[in-house]
N, CA, C and O atoms as a GROMACS GRO file, in nm:
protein
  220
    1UNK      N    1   0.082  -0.119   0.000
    1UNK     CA    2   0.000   0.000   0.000
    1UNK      C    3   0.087   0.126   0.000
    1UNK      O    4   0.054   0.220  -0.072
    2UNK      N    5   0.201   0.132   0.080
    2UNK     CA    6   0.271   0.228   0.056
    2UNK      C    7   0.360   0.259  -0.071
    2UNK      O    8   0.399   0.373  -0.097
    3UNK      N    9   0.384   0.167  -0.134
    3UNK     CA   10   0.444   0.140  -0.280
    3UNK      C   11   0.345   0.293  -0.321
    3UNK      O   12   0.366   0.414  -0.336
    4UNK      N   13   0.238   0.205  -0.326
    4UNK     CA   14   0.119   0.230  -0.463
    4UNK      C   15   0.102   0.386  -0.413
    4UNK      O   16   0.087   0.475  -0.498
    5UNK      N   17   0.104   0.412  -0.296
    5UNK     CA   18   0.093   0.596  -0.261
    5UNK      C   19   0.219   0.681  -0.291
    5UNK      O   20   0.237   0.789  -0.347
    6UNK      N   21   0.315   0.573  -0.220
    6UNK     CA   22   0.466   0.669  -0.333
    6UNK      C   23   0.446   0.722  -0.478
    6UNK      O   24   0.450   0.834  -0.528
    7UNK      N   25   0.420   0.585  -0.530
    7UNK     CA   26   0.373   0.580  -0.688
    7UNK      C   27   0.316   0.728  -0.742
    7UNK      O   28   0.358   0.808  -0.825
    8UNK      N   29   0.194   0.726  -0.648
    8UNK     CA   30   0.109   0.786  -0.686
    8UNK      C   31   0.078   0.933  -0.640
    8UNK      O   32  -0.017   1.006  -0.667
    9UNK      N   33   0.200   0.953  -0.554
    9UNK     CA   34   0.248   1.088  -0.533
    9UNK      C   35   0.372   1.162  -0.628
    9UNK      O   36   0.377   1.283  -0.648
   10UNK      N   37   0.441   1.091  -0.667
   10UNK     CA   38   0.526   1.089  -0.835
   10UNK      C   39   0.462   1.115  -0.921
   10UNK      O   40   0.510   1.197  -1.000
   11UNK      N   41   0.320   1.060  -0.949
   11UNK     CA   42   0.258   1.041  -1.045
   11UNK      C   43   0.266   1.222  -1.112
   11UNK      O   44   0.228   1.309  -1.035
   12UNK      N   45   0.316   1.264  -1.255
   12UNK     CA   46   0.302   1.355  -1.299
   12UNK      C   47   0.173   1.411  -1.410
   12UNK      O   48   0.145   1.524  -1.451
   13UNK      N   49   0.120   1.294  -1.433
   13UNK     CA   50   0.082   1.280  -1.597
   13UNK      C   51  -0.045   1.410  -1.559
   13UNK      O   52  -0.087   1.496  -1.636
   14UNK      N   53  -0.071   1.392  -1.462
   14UNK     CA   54  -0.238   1.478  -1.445
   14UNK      C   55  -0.216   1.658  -1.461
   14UNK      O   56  -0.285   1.744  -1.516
   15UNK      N   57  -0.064   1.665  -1.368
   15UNK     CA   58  -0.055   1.814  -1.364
   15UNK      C   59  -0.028   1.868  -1.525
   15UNK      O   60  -0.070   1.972  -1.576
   16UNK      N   61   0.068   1.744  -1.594
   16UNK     CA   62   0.114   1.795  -1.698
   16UNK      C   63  -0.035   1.826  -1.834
   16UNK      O   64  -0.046   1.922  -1.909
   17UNK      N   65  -0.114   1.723  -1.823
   17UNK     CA   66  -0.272   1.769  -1.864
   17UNK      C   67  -0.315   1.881  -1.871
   17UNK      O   68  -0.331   1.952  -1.970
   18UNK      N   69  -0.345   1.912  -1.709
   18UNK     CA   70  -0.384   2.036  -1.718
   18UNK      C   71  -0.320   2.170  -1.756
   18UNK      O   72  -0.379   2.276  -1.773
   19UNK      N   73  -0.134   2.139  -1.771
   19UNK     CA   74  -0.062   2.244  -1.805
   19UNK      C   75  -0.081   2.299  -1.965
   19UNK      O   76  -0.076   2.410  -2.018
   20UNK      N   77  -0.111   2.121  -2.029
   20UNK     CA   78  -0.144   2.159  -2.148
   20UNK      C   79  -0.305   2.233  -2.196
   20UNK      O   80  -0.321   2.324  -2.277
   21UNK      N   81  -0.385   2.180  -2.135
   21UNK     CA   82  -0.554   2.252  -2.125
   21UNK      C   83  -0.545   2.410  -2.163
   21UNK      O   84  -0.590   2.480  -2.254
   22UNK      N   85  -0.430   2.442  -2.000
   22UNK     CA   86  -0.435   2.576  -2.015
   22UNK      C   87  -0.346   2.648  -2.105
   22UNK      O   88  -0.396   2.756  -2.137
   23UNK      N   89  -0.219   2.624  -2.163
   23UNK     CA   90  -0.187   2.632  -2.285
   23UNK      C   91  -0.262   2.676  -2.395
   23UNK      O   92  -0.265   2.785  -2.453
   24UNK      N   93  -0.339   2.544  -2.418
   24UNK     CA   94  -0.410   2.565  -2.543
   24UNK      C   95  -0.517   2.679  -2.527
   24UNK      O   96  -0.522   2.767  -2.613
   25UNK      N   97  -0.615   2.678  -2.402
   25UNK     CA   98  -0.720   2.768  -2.391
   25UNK      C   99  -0.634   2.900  -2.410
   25UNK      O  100  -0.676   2.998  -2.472
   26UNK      N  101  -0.518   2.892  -2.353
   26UNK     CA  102  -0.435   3.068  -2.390
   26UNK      C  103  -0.434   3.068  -2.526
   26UNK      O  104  -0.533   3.127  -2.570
   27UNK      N  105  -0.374   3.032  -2.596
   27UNK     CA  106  -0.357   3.010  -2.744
   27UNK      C  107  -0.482   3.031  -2.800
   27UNK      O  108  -0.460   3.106  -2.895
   28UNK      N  109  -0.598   3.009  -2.795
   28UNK     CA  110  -0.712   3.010  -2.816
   28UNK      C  111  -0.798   3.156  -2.800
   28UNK      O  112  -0.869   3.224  -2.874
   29UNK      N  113  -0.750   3.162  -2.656
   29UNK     CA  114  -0.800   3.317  -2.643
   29UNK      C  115  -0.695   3.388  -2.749
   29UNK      O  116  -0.763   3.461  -2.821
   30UNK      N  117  -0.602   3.393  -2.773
   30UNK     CA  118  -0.491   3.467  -2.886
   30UNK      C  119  -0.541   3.468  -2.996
   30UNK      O  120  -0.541   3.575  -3.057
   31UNK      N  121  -0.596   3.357  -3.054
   31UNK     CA  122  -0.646   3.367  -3.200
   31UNK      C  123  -0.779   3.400  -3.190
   31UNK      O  124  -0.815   3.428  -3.304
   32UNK      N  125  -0.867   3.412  -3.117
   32UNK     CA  126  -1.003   3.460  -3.109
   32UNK      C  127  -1.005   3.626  -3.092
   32UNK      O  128  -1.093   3.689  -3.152
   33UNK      N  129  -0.898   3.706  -3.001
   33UNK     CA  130  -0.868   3.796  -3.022
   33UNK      C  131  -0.806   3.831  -3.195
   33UNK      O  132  -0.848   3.911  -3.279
   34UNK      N  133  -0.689   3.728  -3.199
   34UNK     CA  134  -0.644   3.835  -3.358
   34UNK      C  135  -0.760   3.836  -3.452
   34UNK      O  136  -0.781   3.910  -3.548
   35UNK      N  137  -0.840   3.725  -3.395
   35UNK     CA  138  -0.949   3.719  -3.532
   35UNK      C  139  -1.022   3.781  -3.575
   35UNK      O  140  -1.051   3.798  -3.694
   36UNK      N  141  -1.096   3.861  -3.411
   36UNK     CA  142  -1.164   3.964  -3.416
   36UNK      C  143  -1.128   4.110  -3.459
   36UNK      O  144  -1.215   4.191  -3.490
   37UNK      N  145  -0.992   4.139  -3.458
   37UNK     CA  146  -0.946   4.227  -3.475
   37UNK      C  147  -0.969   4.266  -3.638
   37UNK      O  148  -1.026   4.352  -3.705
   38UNK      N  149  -0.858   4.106  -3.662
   38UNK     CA  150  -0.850   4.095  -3.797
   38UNK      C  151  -1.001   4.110  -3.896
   38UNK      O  152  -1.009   4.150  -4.012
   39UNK      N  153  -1.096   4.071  -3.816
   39UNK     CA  154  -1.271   4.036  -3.872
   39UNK      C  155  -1.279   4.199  -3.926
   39UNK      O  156  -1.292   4.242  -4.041
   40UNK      N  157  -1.265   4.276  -3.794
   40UNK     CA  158  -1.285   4.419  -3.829
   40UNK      C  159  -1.254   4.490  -3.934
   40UNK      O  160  -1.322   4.552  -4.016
   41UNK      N  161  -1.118   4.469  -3.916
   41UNK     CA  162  -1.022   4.597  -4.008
   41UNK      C  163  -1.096   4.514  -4.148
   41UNK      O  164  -1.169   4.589  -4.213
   42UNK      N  165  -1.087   4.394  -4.193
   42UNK     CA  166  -1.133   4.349  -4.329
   42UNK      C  167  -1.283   4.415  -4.336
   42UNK      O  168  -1.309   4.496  -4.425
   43UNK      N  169  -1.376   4.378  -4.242
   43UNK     CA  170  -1.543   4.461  -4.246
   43UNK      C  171  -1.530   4.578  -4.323
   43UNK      O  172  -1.587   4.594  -4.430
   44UNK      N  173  -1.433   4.684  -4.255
   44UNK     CA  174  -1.411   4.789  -4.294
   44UNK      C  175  -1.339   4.807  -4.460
   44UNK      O  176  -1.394   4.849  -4.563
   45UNK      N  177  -1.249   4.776  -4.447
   45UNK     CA  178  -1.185   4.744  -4.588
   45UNK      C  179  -1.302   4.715  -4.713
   45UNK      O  180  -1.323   4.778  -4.816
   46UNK      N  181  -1.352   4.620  -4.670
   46UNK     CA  182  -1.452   4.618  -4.783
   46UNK      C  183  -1.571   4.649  -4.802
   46UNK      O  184  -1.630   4.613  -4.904
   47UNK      N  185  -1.639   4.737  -4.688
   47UNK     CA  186  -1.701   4.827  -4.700
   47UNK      C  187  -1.686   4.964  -4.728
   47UNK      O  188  -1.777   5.040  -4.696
   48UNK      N  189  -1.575   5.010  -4.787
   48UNK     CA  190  -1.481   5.120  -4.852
   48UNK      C  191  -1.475   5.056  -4.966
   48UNK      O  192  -1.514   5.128  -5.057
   49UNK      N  193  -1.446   4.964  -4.997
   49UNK     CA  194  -1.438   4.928  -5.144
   49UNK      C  195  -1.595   4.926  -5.220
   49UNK      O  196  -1.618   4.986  -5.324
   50UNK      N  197  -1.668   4.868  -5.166
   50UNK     CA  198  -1.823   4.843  -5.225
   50UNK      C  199  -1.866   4.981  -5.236
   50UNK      O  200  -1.940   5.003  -5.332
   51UNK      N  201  -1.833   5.091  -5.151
   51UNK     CA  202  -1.845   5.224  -5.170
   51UNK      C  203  -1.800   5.303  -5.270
   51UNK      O  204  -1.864   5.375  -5.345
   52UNK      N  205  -1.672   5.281  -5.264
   52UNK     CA  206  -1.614   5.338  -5.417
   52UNK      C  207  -1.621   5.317  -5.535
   52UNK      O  208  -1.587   5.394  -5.625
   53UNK      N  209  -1.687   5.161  -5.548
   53UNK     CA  210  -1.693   5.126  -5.642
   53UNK      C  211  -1.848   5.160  -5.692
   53UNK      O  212  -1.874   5.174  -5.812
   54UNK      N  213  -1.968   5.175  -5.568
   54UNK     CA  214  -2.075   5.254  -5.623
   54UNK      C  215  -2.076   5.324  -5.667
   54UNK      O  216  -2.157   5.333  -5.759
   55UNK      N  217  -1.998   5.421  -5.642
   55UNK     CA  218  -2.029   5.586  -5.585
   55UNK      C  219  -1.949   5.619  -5.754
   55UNK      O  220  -1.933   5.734  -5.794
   0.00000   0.00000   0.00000
């Protein structure tokens, strides 16, 4: 029994999981930000173009 609690106080695999979770959710928030950004400035862009090209 004490083996198996050593063991299982070593045990890394769980923290390293969640290190990756939160990783990715950062990464995630990063591209959901550039995207939005990026969404914009294009909105705009081509609503200047459809304009000029009416007008």
């Amino acid at each position: 029994m004490k083996n198996l609690l050593v063991r299982f106080a070593r045990n890394e695999s769980g923290a390293t999981a969640i290190e990756y979770g939160l990783i990715a959710g950062l990464i995630s928030v990063v591209i959901i930000a550039v995207m939005a950004t990026v969404g914009t400035g294009l909105a705009t862009r081509f609503t200047a173009i459809g304009t000029a090209l009416t007008g």
